[in-house]
C-alpha positions as CSV (number, residue, x, y, z in Angstrom):
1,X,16.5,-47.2,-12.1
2,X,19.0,-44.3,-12.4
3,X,18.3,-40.7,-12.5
4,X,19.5,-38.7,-14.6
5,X,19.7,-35.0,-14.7
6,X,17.0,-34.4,-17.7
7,X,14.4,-36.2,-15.8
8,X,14.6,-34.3,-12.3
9,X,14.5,-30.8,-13.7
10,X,11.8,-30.1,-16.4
11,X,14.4,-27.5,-18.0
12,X,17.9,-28.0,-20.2
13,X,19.9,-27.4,-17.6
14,X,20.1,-26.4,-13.9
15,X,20.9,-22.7,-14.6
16,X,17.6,-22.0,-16.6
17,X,15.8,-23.7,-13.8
18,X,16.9,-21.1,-11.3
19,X,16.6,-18.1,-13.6
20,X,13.3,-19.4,-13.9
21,X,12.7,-19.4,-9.7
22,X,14.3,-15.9,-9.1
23,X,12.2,-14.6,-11.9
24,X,9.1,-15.4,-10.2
25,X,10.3,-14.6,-6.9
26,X,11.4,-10.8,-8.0
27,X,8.2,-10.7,-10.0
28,X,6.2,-11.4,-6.7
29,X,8.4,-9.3,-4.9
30,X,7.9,-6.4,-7.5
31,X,3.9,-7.0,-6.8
32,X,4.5,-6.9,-3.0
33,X,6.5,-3.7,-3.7
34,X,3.8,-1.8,-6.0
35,X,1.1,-2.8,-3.6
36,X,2.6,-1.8,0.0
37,X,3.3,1.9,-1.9
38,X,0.0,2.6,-3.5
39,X,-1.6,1.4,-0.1
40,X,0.3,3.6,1.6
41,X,-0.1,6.3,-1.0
42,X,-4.2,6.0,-0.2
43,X,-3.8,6.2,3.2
44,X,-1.4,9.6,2.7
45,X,-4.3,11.0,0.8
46,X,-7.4,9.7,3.0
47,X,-5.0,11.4,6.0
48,X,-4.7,14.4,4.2
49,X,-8.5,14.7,3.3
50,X,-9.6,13.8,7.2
51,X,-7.1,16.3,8.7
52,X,-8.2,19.1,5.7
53,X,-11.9,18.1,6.9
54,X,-11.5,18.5,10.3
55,X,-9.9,21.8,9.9
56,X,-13.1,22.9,8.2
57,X,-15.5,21.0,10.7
58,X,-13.6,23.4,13.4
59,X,-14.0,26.4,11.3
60,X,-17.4,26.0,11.2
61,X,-17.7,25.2,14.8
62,X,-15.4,28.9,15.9
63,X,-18.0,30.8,13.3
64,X,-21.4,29.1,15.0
65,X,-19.9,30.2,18.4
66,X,-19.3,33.7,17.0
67,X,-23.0,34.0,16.4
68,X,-24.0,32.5,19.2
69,X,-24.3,34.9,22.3
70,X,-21.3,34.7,25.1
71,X,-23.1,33.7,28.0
72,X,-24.7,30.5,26.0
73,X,-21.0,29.6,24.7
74,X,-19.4,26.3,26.3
């Protein structure tokens, strides 16, 4: 039985067949893209809320020691 070139490749030709793979590997790739940046961007903004929380946590901390007297200060 002899192969021919319309029954290996579902498409009309081999061209379209490989547009077809690169599309769907850059459309993948575009998803891995999107995702690696908004991940990132959420852990920019949950850094960024910790650090500003911790700065307040030690605010609090310096104005609970003012109150307190000296010799009961750590």
């Amino acid at each position: 039985m002899m192969h021919t070139y319309k029954n290996l490749y579902p498409h009309n030709n081999l061209r379209q067949f490989l547009m077809k793979i690169n599309t769907n590997r850059n459309e993948r790739r575009t998803v891995i893209i999107r995702e690696f940046f908004h991940n990132a961007l959420a852990l920019a903004v949950m850094k960024q809320s910790l650090l500003e929380a911790s700065k307040e946590m030690n605010l609090q901390v310096v104005d609970q020691k003012k109150v307190i007297p000296r010799y009961f200060q750590g």
